[in-house]
C-alpha positions in Angstrom: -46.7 13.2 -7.8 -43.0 12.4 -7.5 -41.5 11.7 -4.3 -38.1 12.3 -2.8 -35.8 9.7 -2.7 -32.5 11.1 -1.9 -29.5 11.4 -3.7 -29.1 8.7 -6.3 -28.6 7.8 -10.1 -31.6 5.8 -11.5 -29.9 6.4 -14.9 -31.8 3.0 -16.7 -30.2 0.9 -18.6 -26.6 1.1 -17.9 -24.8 -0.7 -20.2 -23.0 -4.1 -19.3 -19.8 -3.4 -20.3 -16.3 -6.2 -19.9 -13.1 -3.8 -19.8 -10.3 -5.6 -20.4 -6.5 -4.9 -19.6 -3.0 -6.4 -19.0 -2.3 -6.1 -15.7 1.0 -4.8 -14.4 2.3 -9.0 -14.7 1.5 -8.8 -18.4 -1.6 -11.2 -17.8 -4.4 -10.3 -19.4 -7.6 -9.2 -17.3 -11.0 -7.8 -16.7 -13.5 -5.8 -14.8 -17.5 -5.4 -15.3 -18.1 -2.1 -15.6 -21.6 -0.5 -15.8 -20.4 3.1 -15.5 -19.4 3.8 -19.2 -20.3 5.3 -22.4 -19.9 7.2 -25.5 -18.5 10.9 -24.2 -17.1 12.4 -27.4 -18.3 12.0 -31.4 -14.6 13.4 -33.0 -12.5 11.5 -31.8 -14.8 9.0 -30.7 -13.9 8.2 -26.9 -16.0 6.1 -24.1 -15.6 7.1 -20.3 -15.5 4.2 -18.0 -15.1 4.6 -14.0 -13.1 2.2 -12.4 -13.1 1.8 -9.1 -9.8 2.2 -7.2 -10.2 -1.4 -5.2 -10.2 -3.1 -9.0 -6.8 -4.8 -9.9 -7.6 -4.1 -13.6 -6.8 -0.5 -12.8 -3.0 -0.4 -13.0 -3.1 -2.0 -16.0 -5.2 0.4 -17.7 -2.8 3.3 -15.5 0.1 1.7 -16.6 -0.4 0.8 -20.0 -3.0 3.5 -21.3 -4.9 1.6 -23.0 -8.1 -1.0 -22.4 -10.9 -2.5 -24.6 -14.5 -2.4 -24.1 -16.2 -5.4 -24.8 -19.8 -5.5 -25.4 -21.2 -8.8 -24.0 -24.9 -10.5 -25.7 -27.7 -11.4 -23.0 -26.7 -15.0 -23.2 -23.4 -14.3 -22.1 -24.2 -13.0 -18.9 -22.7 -15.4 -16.9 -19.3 -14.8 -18.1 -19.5 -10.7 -18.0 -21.1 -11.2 -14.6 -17.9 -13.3 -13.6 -15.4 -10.6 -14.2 -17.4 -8.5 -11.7 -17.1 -11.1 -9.3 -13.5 -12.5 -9.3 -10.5 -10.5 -8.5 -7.4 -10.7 -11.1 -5.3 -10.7 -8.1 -5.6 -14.4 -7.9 -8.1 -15.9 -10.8 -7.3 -15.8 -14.7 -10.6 -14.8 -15.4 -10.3 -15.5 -18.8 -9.6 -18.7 -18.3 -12.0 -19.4 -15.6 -14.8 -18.2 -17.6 -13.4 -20.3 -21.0 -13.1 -16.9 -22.9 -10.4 -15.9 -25.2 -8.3 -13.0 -25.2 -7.6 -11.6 -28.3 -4.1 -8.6 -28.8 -5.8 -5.6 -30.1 -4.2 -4.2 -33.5 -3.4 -1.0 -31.9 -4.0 -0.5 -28.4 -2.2 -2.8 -25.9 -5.0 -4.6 -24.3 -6.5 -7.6 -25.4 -10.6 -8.1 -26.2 -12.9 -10.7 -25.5 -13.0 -13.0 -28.4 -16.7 -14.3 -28.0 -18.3 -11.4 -27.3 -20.3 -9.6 -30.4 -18.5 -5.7 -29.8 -15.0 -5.2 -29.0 -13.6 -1.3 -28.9 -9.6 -1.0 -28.9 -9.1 2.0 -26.5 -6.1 4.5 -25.7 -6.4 6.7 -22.9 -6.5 9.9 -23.5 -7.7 11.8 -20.1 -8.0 9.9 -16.2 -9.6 11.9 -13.5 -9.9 11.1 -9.7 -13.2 11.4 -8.9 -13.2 9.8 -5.2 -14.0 5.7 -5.5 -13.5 5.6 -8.5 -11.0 6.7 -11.7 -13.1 8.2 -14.8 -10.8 6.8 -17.9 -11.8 8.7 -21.2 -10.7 6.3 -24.0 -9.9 7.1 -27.9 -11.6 4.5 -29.8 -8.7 3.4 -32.5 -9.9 0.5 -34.1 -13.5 -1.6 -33.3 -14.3 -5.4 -33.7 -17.6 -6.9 -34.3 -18.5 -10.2 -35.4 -20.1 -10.5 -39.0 -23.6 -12.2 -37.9 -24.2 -9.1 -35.7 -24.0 -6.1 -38.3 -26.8 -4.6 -40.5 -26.8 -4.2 -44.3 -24.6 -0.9 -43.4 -22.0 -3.3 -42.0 -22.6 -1.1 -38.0 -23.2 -3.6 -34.8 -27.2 -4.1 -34.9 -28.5 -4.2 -31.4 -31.1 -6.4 -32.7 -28.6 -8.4 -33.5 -25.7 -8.1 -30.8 -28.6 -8.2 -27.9 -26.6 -6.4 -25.3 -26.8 -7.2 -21.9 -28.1 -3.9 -19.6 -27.6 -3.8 -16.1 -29.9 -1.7 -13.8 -28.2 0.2 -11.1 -29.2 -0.7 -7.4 -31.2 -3.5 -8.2 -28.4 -5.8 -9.0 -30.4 -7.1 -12.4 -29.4 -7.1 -15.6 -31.8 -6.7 -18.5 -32.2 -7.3 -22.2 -33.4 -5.1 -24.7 -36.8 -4.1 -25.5 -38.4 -3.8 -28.9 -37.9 -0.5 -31.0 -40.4 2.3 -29.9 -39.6 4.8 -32.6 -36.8 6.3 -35.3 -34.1 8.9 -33.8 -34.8 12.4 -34.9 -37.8 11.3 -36.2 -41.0 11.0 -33.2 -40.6 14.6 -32.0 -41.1 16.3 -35.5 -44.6 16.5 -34.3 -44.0 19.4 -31.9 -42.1 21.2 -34.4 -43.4 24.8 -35.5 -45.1 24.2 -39.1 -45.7 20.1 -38.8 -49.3 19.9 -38.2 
């Protein structure tokens, strides 16, 4: 039996995502964002929300453009950092011994050490109330070679991202595989017996 619990968005794992900028002094900069992900197929775009407190948000506002950066399990002291200091008065970069790398195309730097960096270019911003829903054309993406399959694509097996679970203030790793896309549910199909 389930049981009301109110208005709220259990939605498990969130992913652990760095979102980088310049800010409006040119610097570069950074929020933790767990509110993101894949929105479109052609052309591929991420949504992040930002909330409207972050500095990092005139950057992106300013500049149209920002890079998601996917950090590894072990890295999250660093990711958690960004969520933690404000740009307003800490090179985070810096502070956390990180590198920031220009993107090729969009202008907004990525994280050098971590395993998956997306170059994005903003494309649609909404107002939703706290925060600012930034939908992001993915123009180029960066991932280092020990992290990609035989198919040269980022293996989470190999990347290990770092998952954040909403309201409990945890972050996760990755479990084991369960099963192939597209694959378990033939069994309910009409004609698969």
């Amino acid at each position: 039996m389930k049981k009301d619990i109110g208005i709220s968005t259990p939605l498990y794992p969130a992913p652990a995502l760095v979102v980088a900028a310049y800010g409006t002094d040119g610097r570069p900069g950074g929020l933790m964002v767990a509110w993101g992900g894949v929105c479109n197929s052609e052309p591929p775009c991420i949504a992040v929300a930002v909330a409207k407190s972050r500095h990092t948000l005139e950057g992106i506002r300013s500049r149209k453009a920002f890079t998601v950066n996917i950090p590894s399990e072990d890295q999250a002291a660093e990711a958690d950092f960004f969520g933690l200091a404000s740009g307003r008065d800490t090179d985070k970069f810096s502070a956390a011994g990180l590198t920031p790398v220009q993107g090729e195309i969009a202008d907004a730097p990525m994280i050098g050490e971590f395993p998956v960096s997306m170059e994005c270019e903003v494309v649609q911003s909404l107002d939703l109330g706290s925060h600012f829903l930034f939908v992001g054309k993915v123009v180029k993406t960066w991932a280092r070679e020990e992290c990609l399959d035989e198919k040269g694509y980022p293996d989470p097996e190999k990347v290990r991202p770092l998952v954040f679970a909403p309201r409990t203030g945890k972050y996760f790793s990755l479990g084991g595989m369960v099963g192939k896309a597209y694959g378990e549910g033939k069994k309910y199909l009409k004609g698969n017996d």
